[in-house]
C-alpha angles and dihedrals in degrees: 000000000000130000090255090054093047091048087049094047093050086040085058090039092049092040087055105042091055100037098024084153083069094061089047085059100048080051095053107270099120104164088065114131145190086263088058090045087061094049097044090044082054086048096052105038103017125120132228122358114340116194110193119193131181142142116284118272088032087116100250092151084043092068089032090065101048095040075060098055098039086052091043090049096036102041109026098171090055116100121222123189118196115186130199133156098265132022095241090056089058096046090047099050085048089053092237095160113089105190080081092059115095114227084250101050090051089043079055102051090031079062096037089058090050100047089049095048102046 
């Protein structure tokens, strides 16, 4: 990898890591704010237990879900565990199913993963 690649790479890492709600937004969430960016940045890099508690449709999964994939992309090693009452509703939260992805939605994490691993 050159010197250029690696610089780019740390520039999209950097880029995610402060304004994770943008990359929400690239996926499909739309509706993501500054407010969300503040909650998936504490799920991502927070220490210790973090209850987080809003209103229903606040878009609370929706964080959840990036704060996911960016751990997933940026700390492979790391486990994460994510528990719900049924599996489908696990493998629903974390957008599994990829008939609901749009073709550009799966060209841009496809990307995303390559550019993050190298």
């Amino acid at each position: 990898m050159s010197l250029q690649q690696d610089e780019h790479i740390q520039k999209v890492i950097l880029h995610i890591l402060k304004e994770p709600d943008d990359l929400g937004r690239q996926v499909g969430f739309k509706d993501l704010t500054s407010l969300h960016r503040e909650w998936i940045r504490e799920m991502i890099d927070g220490e210790g237990d973090y209850t987080l508690q809003a209103h229903r449709g606040s878009y609370k999964s929706s964080c959840l879900a990036v704060a996911i994939a960016i751990l997933m992309i940026l700390k492979p090693k790391q486990n994460i565990i994510f528990l719900r009452k049924t599996d489908s509703d696990v493998a629903e939260m974390l957008g599994m199913s990829d008939a609901r992805k749009s073709s550009s939605q799966k060209k841009f994490l496809s990307n995303l993963c390559r550019t993050a691993g190298g």
